[in-house]
C-alpha positions as CSV (number, residue, x, y, z in Angstrom):
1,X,-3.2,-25.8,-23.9
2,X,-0.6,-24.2,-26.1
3,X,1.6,-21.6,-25.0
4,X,-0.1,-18.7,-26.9
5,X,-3.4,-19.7,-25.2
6,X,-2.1,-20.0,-21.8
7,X,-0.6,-16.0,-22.8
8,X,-4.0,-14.9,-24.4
9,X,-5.7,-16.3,-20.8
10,X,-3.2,-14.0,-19.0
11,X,-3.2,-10.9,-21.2
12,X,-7.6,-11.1,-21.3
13,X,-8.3,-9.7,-18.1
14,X,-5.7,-6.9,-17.9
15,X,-6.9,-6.1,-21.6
16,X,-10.7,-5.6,-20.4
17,X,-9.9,-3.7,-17.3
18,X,-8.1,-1.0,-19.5
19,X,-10.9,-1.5,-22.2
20,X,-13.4,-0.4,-19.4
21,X,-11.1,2.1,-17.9
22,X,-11.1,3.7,-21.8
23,X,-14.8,3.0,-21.9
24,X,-15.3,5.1,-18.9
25,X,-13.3,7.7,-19.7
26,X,-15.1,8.0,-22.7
27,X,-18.7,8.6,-20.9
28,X,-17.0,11.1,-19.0
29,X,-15.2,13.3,-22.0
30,X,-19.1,13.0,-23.5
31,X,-20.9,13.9,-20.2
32,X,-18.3,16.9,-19.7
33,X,-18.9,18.4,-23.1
34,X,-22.4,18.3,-23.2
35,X,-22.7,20.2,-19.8
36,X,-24.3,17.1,-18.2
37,X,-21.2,17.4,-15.5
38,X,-20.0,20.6,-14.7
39,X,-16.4,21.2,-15.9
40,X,-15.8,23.7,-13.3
41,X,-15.7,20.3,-10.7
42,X,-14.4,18.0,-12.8
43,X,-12.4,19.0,-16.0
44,X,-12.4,16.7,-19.6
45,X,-10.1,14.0,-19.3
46,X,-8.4,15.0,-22.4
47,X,-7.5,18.2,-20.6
48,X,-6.2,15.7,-17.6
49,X,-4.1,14.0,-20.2
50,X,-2.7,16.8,-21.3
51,X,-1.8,18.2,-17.8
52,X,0.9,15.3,-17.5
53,X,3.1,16.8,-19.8
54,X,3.3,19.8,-17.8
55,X,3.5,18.2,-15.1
56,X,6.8,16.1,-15.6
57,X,8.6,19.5,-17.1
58,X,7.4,22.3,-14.7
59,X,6.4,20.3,-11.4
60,X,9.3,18.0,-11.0
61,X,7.0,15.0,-10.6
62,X,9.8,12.6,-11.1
63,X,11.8,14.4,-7.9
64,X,8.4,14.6,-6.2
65,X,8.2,10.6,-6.9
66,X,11.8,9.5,-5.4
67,X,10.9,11.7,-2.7
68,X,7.3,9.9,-2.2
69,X,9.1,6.2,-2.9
70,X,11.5,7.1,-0.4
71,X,9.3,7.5,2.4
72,X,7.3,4.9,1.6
73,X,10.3,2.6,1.1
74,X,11.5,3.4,4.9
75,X,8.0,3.0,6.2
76,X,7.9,-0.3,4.3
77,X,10.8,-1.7,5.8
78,X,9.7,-1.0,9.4
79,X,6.5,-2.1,9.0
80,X,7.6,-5.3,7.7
81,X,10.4,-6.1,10.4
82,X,8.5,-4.6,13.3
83,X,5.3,-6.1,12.1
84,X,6.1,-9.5,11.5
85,X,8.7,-9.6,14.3
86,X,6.2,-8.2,17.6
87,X,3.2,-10.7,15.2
88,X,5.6,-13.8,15.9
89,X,6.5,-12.7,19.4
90,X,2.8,-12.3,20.3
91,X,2.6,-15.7,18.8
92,X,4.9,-17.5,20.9
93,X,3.3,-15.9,24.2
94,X,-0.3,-16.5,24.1
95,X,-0.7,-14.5,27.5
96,X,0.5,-11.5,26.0
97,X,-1.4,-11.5,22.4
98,X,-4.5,-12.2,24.8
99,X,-3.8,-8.8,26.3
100,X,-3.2,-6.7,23.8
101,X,-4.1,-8.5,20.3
102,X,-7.7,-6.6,20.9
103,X,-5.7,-2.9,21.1
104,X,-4.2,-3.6,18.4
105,X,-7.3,-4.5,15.8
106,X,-8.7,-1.5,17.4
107,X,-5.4,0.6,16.1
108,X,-6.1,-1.1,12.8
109,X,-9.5,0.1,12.8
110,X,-9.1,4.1,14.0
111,X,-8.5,7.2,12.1
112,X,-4.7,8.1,13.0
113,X,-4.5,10.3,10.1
114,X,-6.0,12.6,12.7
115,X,-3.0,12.3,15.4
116,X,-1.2,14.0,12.9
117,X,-0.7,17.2,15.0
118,X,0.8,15.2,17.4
119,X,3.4,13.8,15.8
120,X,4.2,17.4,14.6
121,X,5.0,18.7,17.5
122,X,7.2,15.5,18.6
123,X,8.6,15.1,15.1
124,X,8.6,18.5,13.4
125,X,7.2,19.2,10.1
126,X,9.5,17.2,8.2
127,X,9.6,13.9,6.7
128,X,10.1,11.8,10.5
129,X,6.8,12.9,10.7
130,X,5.2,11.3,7.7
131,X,7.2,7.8,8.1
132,X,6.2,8.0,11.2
133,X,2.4,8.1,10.7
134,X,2.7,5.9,8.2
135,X,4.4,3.0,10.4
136,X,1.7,3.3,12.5
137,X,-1.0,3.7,9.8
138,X,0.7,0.1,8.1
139,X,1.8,-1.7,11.2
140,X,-1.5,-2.9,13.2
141,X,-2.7,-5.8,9.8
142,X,0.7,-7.1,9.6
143,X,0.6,-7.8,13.1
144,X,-2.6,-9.2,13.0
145,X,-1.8,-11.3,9.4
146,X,1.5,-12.5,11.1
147,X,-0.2,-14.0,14.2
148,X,-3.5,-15.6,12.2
149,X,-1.1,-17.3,9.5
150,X,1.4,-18.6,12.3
151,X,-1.4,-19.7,14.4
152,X,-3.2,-21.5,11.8
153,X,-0.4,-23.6,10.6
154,X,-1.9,-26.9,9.8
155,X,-1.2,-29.5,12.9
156,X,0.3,-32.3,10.8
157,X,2.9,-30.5,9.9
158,X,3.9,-29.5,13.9
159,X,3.8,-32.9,14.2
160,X,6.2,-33.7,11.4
161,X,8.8,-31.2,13.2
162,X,8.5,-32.6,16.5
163,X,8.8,-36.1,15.0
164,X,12.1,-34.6,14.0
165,X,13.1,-33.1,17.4
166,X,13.2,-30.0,16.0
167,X,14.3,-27.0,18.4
168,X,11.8,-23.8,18.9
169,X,13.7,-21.8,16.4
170,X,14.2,-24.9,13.4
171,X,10.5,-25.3,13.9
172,X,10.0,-21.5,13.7
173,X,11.8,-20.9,10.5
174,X,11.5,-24.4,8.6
175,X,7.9,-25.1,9.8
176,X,5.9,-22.2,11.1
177,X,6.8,-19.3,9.0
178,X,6.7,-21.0,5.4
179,X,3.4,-21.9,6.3
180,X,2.1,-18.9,7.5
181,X,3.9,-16.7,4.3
182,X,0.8,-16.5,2.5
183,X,-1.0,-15.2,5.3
184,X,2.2,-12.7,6.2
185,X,2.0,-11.1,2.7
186,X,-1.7,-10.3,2.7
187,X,-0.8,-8.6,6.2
188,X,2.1,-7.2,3.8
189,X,0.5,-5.8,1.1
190,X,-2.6,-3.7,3.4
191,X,0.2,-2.5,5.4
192,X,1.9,-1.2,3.0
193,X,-1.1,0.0,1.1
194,X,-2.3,1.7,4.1
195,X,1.3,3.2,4.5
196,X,1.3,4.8,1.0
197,X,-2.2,6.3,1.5
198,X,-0.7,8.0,4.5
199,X,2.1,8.9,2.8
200,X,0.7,10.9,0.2
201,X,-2.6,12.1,2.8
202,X,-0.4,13.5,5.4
203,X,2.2,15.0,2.5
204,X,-0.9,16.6,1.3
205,X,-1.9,17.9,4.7
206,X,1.4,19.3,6.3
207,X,2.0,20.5,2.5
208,X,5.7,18.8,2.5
209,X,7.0,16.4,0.7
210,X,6.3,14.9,-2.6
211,X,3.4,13.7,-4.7
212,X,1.2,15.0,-1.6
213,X,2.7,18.3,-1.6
214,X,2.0,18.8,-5.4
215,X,-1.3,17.9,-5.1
216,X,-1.5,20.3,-2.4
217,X,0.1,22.8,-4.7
218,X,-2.1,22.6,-7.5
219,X,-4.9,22.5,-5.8
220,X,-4.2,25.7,-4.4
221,X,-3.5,27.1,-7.6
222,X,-6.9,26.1,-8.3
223,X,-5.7,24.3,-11.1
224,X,-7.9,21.2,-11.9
225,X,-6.7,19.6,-14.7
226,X,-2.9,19.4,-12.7
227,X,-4.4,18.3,-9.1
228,X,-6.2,15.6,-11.4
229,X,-3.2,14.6,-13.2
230,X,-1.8,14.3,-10.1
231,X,-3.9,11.9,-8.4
232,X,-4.1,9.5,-11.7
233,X,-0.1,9.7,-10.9
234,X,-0.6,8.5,-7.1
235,X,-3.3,6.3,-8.0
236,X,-1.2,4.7,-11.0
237,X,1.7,4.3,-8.3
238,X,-0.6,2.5,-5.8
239,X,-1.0,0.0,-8.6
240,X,2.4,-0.5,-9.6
241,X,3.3,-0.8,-6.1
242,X,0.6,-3.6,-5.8
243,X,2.0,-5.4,-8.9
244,X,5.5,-5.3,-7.3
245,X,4.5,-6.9,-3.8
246,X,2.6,-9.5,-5.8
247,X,5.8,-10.6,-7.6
248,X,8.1,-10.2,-5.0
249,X,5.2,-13.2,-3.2
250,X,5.7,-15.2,-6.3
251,X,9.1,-15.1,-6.2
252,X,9.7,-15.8,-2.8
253,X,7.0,-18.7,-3.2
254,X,8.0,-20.3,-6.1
255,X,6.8,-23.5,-5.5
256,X,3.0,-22.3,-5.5
């Protein structure tokens, strides 16, 4: 296959997901304007479009951004040492990820968007408070991801280690954990995916911060086109982020 086909495969899909994303968009400008949708819920995406501009000279959006990344960026980090550090710990005593590897799917599973208050009054209403949620919003799946991939590391190559005499920590960190990568970075990328959702929710609900805050803002301000702008923003973000977590994989797994 020649090198413009192999590019043509890669470009295809990416160039009909934004063909049906324009497609959509479409329906909705023609469902707006012919009062099949009610333009006082939703308003015309053209007006949404529009909003942007406004949005980057009179809201600060960029600021609003860094200040957004930066939270996330600090709740990323934890999550990923804490995470994969207590997941290969829990690991290496089975006794103790019997006991509590049950708690902590549970955690995975419940709403702590609502403990919120909570961490308000411990924290303050400042930005502790939303890294804070969010480590525990992202922490609970890598965890979980870190303990599956380590434990299902295929037995053949345990045996090659030991074969080797290998000590607890070479077989750790030449054996166990390139194996269970793949596994570690879909942990990863929900984490961190859950973390920016709390980022932004909890933003949004102690109206401080960044992208959450805007949204906040505008909404407020009842002004529809803006709070819609806004959340394309976080959602185009979300993506971005998702494309940047899925590169930094390839590039630590280069051989794949």
């Amino acid at each position: 296959m020649s090198t413009r086909a192999v590019s043509l495969s890669r470009l295809a899909p990416a160039a009909l997901g934004l063909g049906a994303l324009l497609a959509v968009t479409a329906v909705v400008e023609f469902l707006i304007r012919f009062g099949f949708i009610n333009r006082f819920i939703v308003p015309l995406p053209s007006q949404i479009a529009a909003s942007f501009e406004r949005l980057v000279l009179e809201e600060h959006i960029a600021h609003r951004f860094v200040v957004t990344f930066q939270e996330c960026l600090l709740a990323a980090l934890l999550i990923a040492v804490v995470g994969v550090a207590t997941g290969a710990l829990l690991h290496r005593f089975d006794l103790l990820r019997r006991a509590t590897e049950t708690w902590i799917a549970a955690t995975a599973a419940a709403p702590t968007v609502l403990m919120y208050p909570l961490f308000m009054v411990i924290f303050g209403r400042n930005a502790t408070t939303i890294v804070a949620m969010a480590f525990v919003a992202g922490l609970p799946p890598v965890i979980l991801k870190t303990i599956e991939g380590l434990s299902g590391t295929r037995r053949v190559l345990i045996d090659v280690g030991r074969s080797f005499n290998l000590t607890q920590n070479q077989m750790f960190w030449k054996i166990l954990f390139p194996a269970a990568m793949p596994t570690i970075f879909v942990g990863l990328k929900l984490g961190l995916i859950f973390a920016l959702i709390n980022v932004v929710g909890i933003e949004f609900l102690i109206n401080f911060g960044g992208l959450g805050q805007l949204i906040n803002d505008l909404a407020e301000r009842y002004d529809l086109a803006g709070t819609y702008a806004a959340i394309c923003f976080v959602i185009l973000v979300s993506v971005v982020f998702f494309i940047v977590i899925e590169r930094i994989e390839r590039w630590l797994r280069p051989a794949d």
